[in-house]
N, C-alpha and C positions, 0 to 999 in steps of 0.2 A: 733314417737308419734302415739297414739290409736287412731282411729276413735271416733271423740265425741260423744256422747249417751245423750238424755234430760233429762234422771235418774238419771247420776251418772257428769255429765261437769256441771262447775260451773262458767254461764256467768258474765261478768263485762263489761258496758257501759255508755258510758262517752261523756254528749252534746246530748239535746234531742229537737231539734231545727226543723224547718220545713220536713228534713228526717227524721233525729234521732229517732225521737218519733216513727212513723212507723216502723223503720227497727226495734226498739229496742221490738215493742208490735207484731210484729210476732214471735218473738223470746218466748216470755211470752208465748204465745197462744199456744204456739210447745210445751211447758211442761220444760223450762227450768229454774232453780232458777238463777234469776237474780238478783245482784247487779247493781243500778246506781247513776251515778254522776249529777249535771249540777249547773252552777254559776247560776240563778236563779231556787232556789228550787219550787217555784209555777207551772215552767213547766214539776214536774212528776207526777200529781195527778193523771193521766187517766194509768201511769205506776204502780201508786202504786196500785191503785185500783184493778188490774190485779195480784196483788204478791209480785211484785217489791219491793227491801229491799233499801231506800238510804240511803248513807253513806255523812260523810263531806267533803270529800276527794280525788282525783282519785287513792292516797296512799291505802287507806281504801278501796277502790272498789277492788284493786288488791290481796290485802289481804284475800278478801272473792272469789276468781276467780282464774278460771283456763284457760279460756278467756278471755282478755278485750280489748274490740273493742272503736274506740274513731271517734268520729264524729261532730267536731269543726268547727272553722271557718276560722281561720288562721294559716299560719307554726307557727305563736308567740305563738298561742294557743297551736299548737302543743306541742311545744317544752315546755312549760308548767304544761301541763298534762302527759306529758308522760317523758320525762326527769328533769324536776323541783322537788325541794327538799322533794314538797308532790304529786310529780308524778309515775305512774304506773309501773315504773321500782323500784323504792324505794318497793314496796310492794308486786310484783310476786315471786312467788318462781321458780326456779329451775324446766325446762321442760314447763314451761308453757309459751304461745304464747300473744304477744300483735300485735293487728291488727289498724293500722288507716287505716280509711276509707272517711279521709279527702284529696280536694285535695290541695295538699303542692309542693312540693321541692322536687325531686328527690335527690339531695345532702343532704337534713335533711332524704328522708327515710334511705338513704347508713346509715347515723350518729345511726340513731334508729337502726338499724340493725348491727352496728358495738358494742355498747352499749349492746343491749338486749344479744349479744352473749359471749358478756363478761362475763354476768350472770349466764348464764346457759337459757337463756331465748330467743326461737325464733319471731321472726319481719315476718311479711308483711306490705303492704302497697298496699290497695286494694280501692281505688279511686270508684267512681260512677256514672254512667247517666241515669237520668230517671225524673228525679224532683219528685215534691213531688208525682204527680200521680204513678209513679213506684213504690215510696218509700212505697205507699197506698198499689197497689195493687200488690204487689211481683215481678215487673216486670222488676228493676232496671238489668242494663250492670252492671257487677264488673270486674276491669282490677286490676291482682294481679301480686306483683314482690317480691321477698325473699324466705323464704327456704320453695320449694317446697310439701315436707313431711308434714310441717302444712297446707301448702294449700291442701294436700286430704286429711288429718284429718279431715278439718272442710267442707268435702261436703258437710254433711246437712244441714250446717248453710246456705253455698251458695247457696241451692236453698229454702231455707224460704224467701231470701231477693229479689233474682233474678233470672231473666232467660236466664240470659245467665252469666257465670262466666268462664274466661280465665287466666290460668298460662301464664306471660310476661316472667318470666325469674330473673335475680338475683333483689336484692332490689333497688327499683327506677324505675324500669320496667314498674311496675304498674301506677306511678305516670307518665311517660313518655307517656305513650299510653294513659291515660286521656289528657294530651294534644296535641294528635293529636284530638281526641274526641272535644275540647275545641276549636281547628283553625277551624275544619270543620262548629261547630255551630255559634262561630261569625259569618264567612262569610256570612255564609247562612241566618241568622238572617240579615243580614244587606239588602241582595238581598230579604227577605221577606216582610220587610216592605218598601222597595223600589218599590215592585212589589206592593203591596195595595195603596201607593200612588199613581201609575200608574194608575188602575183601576178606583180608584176613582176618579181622574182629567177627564180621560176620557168615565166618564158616568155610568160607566156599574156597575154591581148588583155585588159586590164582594162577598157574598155564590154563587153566581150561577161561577161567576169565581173559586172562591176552588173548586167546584165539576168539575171542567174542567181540573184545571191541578194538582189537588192533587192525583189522580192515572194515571197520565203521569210520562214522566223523568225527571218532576219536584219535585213528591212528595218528600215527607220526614217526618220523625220524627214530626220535630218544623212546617212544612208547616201543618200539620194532627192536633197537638194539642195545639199550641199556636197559630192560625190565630184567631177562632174563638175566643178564649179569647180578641184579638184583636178588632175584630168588635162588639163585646160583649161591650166593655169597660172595660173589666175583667184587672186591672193590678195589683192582688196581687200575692204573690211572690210564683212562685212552686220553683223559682231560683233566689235568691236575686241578683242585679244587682250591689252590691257592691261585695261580691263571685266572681261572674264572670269579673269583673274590673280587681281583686288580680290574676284571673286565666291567664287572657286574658296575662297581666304583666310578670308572671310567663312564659307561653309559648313563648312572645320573648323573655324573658334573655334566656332560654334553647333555643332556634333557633341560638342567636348570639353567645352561644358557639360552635356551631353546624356549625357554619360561613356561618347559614343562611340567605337571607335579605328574609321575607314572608310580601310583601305587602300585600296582602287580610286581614292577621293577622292584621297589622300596622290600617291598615284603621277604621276594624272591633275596636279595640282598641280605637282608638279617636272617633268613635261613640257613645261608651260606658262613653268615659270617658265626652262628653259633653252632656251626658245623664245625668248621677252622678254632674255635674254642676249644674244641673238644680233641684236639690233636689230630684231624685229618685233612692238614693242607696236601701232603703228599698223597691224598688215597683221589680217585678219579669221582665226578660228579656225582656219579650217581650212589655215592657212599648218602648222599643226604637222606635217604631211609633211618639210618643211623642216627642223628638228628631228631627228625621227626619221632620217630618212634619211641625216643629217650621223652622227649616230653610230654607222650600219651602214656609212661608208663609202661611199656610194650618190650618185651624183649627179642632183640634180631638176632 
C-alpha cells in the first residue's frame, strides 16, 4: 500500500464521541476529505462545519473511503459497524484498510482481520491513551497490531492524532498492549485517590502535596492530570467510567487466559465497578474519589 496523501486518501470515520470528534477534526484540518458516521447525528455539526460529508451508514462511509477508522464504544458496537450487514466491510473496496481504534477484544480484532482479509481488505486495531486532552491536543499513545505495511502507510495519519504510535505485531497486538496500558491505570488510580484521602484525613494542603510528589517516583500521567480535576470537583468525563469498567473486564478475561491471577487488576475492578453502582458510569475516571471516599465515610 502507498503512503496516504491528504489530496488524493479518502478518509472514512465512524463514532464521534468524546475522542472521536477530536481525532476525527485533526484529520479535517490536515486537508483530508472526510467521510463520517455516528448513531446520534447532532454529534457532527462542529465536523461538518469543517467539510465533513455524513452519510447514513458505516456501509456508505466505506463506500466514499479508502480509510475508515471507527471509534465506538463497545466490541458489540464494534462488531456492528464494522462486520454488520450495513457495516464497513460491506462497503470497502479492495486494498483499502479499516482501522478501529476502539478498545475491544483481541480475539474480535484476529475476527476483523481474518474477514477484512478475505476481501481483499487490510485490518489494524490501533487502541488509545490519552483521554480526551490527548484526543484535543495530538498527544494521544497509539498501540497498533495487523498488517504492518498499512501501519506505515498511514504515518501521517499517526502523527496528526498522536505522539507516540507503536507497531505490536500481528492483529490483536494492539488491543493486548492497551491492556497492559489499562492494569497499570486502574492500579494507579486506585493508589491515587487512596493517597488524596490520606492527605486529607491527615491535614495537609493536597496541591502543596501534588507539587511534592508529582515530580518524584510517584509521578505519573493520571497523578499530573486527573488529580487536580480531583480537587477541583472536575468529574466530567475525559474517560467514561463505564469504557473503563468494559476495559477493566476485558483485561482479566485476557489475564485468566494467560493463566494469570493479577490482583491489583481484580481490586482496581471492583472499585470501579462499586463506582458504577453508585450512578457514575457517565462521570470520567477519576470520579473514583467518590467511591472511595463513600466507604471511609469521608465527605467530597
Amino acid at each position: 500500500m502507498e503512503t496516504v496523501h491528504s489530496e488524493s486518501t479518502r478518509i472514512g470515520w465512524i463514532g464521534t464521541g468524546v475522542m472521536g470528534r477530536s481525532m476525527c477534526m485533526h484529520l479535517l484540518k490536515a486537508g483530508y476529505k472526510t467521510s463520517v458516521f455516528n448513531r446520534s447525528p447532532s454529534k457532527l455539526s462542529d465536523l461538518l462545519s469543517l467539510g465533513a460529508v455524513a452519510c447514513p451508514s458505516p456501509r456508505e462511509v466505506a463506500m466514499q473511503s479508502d480509510v475508515v477508522f471507527s471509534m465506538v464504544g463497545y466490541p458489540s458496537d464494534v462488531e456492528e459497524v464494522i462486520l454488520g450487514p450495513e457495516g464497513v466491510l460491506e462497503g470497502l473496496a479492495r486494498g483499502s484498510v479499516v482501522v478501529d481504534m476502539t478498545t475491544s477484544r483481541p480475539g474480535l480484532a484476529a475476527r476483523i482481520a481474518n474477514e477484512s482479509s478475505a476481501r481483499g481488505v487490510m485490518a489494524l486495531d490501533a487502541p488509545v491513551s490519552g483521554g480526551d486532552v490527548g484526543a484535543r491536543e495530538a498527544r494521544l499513545s497509539i498501540m497498533v497490531g495487523g498488517v504492518e505495511a498499512a501501519f506505515d502507510a498511514l504515518m501521517p495519519i499517526w502523527g496528526l492524532m498522536g505522539a507516540t504510535y507503536v507497531f505490536h505485531g500481528p492483529a490483536g497486538c494492539g488491543q493486548h498492549a492497551k491492556m497492559v496500558n489499562q492494569i497499570l491505570i486502574g492500579s494507579s488510580m486506585v493508589g491515587i485517590c487512596e493517597a488524596i484521602l490520606y492527605a486529607k484525613q491527615a491535614g495537609l494542603d493536597a496541591e502543596r502535596v501534588l507539587k511534592s510528589v508529582s515530580s518524584g517516583a510517584a509521578g505519573s500521567w493520571s497523578l499530573s492530570n486527573l488529580t487536580p480535576r480531583i480537587l477541583k470537583g472536575d468529574f466530567a468525563p475525559g474517560f467514561f467510567v463505564d469504557h473503563f469498567v468494559k476495559d477493566l473486564a476485558i483485561a482479566i478475561e485476557e489475564a485468566e487466559k494467560l493463566g494469570l491471577h493479577l490482583p491489583g487488576l481484580s481490586n482496581a475492578k471492583k472499585a470501579y465497578d462499586s463506582l458504577q453502582a453508585m450512578g457514575h458510569g457517565q462521570s470520567g475516571t477519576q470520579s473514583l474519589i467518590l467511591s472511595l471516599a463513600k466507604q471511609n465515610g469521608i465527605d467530597w
